[in-house]
C-alpha positions in Angstrom: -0.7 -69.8 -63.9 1.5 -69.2 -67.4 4.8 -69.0 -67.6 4.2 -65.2 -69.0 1.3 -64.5 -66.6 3.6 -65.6 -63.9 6.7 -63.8 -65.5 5.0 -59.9 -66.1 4.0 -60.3 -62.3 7.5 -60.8 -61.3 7.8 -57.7 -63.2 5.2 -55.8 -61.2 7.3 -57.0 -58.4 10.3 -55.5 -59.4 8.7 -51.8 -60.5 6.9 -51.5 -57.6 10.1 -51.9 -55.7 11.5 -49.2 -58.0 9.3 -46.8 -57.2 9.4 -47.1 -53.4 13.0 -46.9 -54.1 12.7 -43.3 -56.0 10.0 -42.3 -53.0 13.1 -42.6 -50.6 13.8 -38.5 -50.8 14.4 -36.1 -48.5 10.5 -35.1 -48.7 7.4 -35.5 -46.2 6.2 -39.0 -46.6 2.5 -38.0 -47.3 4.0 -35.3 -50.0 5.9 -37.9 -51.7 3.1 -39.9 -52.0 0.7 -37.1 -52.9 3.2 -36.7 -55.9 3.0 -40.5 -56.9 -0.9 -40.4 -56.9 -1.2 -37.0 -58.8 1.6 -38.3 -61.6 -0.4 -41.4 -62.1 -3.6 -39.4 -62.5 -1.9 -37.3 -65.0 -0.7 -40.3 -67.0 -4.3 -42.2 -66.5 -6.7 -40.0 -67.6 -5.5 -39.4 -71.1 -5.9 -43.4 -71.5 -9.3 -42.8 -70.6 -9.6 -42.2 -74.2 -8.2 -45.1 -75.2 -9.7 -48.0 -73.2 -13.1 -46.6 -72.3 -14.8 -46.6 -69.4 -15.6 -49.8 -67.6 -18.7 -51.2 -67.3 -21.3 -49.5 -64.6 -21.1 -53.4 -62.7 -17.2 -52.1 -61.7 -18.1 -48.2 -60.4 -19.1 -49.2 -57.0 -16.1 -51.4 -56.9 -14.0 -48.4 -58.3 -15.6 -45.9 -55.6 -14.8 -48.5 -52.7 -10.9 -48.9 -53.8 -10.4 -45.3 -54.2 -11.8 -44.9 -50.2 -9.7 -47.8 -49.4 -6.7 -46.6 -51.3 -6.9 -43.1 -49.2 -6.7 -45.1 -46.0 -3.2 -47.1 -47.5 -2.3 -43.4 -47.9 -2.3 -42.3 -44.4 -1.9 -45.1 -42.8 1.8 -45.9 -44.3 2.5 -41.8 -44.5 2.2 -42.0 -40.6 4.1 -45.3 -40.0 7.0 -43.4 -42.0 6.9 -40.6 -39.8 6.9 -43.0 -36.6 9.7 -45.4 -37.7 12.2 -45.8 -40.6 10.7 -46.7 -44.3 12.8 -49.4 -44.0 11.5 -51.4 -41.1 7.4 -50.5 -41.2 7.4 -51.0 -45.4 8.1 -54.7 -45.2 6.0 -55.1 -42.1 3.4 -53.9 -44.3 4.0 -55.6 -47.5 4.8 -58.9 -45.1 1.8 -58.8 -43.8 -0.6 -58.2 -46.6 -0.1 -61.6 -48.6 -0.7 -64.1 -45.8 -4.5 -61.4 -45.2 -5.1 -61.7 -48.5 -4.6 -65.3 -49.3 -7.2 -66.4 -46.0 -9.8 -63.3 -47.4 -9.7 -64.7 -50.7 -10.3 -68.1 -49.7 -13.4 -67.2 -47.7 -14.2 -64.5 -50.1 -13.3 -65.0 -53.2 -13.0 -69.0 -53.5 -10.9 -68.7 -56.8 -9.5 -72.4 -57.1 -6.1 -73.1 -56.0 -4.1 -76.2 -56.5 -1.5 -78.0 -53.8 1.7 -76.0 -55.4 -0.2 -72.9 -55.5 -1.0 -73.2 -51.6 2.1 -74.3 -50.6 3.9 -71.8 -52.4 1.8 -69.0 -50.9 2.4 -70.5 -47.4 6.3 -70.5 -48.1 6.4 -67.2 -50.0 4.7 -65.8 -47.0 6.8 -66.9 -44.7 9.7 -65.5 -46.1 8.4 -62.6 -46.8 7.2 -62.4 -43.4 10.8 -63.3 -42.3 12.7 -60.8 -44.0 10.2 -58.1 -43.1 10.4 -58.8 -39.4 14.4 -60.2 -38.8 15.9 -59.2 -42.0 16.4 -55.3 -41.7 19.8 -54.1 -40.5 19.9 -53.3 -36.9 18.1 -50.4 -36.2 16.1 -48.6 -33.5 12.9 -51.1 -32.8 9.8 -49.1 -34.0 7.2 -48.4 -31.7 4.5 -49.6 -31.0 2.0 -46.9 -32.6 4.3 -47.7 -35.7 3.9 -51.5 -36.2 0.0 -51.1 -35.6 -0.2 -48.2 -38.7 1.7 -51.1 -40.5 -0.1 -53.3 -39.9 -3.5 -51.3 -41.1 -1.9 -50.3 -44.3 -1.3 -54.4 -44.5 -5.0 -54.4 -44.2 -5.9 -51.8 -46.7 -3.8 -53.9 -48.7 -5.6 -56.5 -48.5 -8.8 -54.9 -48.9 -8.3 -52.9 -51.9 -6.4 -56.0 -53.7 -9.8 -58.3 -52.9 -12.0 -55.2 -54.0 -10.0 -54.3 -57.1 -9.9 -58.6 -58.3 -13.4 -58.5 -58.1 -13.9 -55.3 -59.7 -11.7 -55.5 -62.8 -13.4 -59.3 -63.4 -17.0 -57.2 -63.2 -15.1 -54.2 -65.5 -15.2 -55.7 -69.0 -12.1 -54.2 -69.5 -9.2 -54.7 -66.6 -7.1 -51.4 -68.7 -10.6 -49.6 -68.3 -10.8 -50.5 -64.5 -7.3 -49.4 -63.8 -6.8 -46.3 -65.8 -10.4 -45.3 -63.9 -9.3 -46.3 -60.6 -5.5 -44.2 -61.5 -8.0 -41.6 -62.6 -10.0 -41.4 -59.5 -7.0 -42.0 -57.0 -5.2 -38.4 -57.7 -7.9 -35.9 -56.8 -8.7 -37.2 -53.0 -4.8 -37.2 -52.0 -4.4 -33.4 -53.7 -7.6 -32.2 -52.0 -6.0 -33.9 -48.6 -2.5 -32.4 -49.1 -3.9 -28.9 -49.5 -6.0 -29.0 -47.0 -3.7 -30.5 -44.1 -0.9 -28.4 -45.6 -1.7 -25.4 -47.4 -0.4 -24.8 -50.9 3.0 -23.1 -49.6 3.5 -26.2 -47.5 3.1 -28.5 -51.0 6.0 -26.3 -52.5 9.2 -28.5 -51.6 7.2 -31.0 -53.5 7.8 -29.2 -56.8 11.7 -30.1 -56.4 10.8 -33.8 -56.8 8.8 -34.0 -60.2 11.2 -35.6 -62.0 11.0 -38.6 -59.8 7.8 -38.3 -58.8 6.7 -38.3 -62.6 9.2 -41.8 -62.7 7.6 -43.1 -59.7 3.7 -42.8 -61.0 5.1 -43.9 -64.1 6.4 -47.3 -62.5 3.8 -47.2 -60.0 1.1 -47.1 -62.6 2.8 -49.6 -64.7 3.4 -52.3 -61.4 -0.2 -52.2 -60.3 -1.9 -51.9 -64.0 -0.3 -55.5 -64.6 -1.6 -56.6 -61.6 -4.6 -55.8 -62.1 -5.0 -57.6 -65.4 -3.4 -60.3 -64.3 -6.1 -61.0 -61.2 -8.4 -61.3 -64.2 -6.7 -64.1 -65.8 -5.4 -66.5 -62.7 -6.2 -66.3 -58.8 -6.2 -63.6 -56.5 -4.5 -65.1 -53.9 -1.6 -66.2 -56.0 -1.2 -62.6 -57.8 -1.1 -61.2 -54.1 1.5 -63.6 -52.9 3.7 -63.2 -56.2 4.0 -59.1 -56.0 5.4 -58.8 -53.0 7.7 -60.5 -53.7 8.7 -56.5 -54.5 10.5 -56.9 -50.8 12.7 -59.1 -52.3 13.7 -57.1 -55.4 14.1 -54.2 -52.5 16.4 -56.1 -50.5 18.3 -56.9 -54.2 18.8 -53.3 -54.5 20.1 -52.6 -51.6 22.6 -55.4 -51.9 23.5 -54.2 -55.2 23.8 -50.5 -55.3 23.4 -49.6 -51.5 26.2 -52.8 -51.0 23.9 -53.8 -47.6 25.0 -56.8 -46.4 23.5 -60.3 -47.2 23.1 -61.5 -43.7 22.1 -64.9 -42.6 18.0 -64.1 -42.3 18.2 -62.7 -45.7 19.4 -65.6 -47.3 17.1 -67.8 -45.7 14.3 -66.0 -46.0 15.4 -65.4 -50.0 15.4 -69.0 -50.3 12.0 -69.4 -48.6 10.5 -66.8 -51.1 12.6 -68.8 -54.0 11.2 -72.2 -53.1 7.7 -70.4 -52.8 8.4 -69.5 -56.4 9.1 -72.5 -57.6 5.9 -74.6 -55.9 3.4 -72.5 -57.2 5.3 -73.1 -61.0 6.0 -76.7 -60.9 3.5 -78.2 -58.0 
């Protein structure tokens, strides 16, 4: 992979941590994200114009991620409401990299050299370790929690397999995304209104400032990535973004002053060395 390929999805990384920081308000999970989706829609379809339409070889992939992407939706929206955001996120993103990395291989079979496997298998674990060990001490979630984390790991997976393949079939990977943006909004509005009614989608409309912010970063992690899996590996694209946890636990170091504890450090320096064998291995 590039130094600049690798460099813009370390980027990705970092936004996408940046909007799950600005979802963090005093709002209904699935209303929060309802506002993420519709903002991106709103900032997609204009680009429509723009890039086109992908080619009709993409639309059944397109049609599949959207389902898929409805799915991440609910599933992460109710392990919010059964534990804190900050102990069933990470279980999530932990989860998905290590899913995606045996799919592709058995799915996918996009080449991967020593460095890249190795640093997959490292970045994974840290990853893993700072998602399970790394949080501050908190309430264990339950049960019922760690398994809707666990299924939004596998949507995850899913839609990042279905939406490699698709953008590589698109002709156009800023077609495929703005279409799959596009397509995403519409499904979570039609959900909101009918599981809440439009007076329970009003404390919503206090949050469009960040909301617009969030799609705006959320649209701008996930349309990188998206290019990118068009240019190098699947499986190393997956492993690099979330690297997002990291960049979360960053911010709360910095500006939340959390603690560095032990299992952060280590598990930083497992995602670091990760990092570094899929660059110069």
């Amino acid at each position: 992979m590039p130094l600049s390929v690798f460099l813009v999805v370390l980027l990705a990384a970092a936004l996408h941590a940046g909007w799950n920081a600005l979802v963090k308000v005093r709002l209904d999970p699935f209303l929060a994200m309802t506002l993420i989706a519709a903002a991106c829609a709103i900032i997609a379809a204009p680009l429509l114009i723009v890039t086109g339409l992908p080619l009709s070889a993409a639309w059944p992939w397109l049609l599949a991620s959207t389902v898929v992407h409805l799915g991440y939706y609910l599933f992460l929206a109710q392990a919010y409401r059964l534990a804190d955001m900050s102990q069933a996120y990470p279980i999530a993103r932990g989860a998905a990299p290590l899913m995606t990395a045996l799919a592709s291989i058995v799915f996918v079979r996009d080449p991967i050299s020593f460095g890249g496997a190795l640093g997959v298998a490292c970045l994974g674990c840290g990853v893993l370790l700072i998602s399970v060990k790394g949080q501050r001490a908190l309430a264990p979630p339950s049960l019922r929690a760690v398994a809707c984390a666990l299924a939004t790991a596998t949507t995850i997976c899913a839609y990042t397999l279905i939406d490699g393949i698709g953008a590589r079939a698109s002709g156009n990977a800023g077609a495929y995304a703005a279409a799959l943006f596009t397509l995403d909004g519409p499904p979570m509005l039609i959900l909101c209104l009918w599981r809440y009614g439009p007076g329970g989608m009003k404390p919503a409309l206090k949050f469009l400032a960040p909301g617009l912010a969030g799609g705006v970063m959320s649209l701008a992690a996930y349309w990188i990535v998206i290019w990118v899996m068009t240019v190098a590996p699947i499986v190393l694209v997956a492993a690099l973004r979330e690297t997002s946890v990291l960049f979360g636990v960053l911010i709360a170091a910095v500006m939340l002053k959390e603690p560095a504890t032990p299992i952060r450090t280590i598990a930083a320096t497992l995602i670091l060395a990760g990092l570094l064998a899929m660059r110069l291995l």
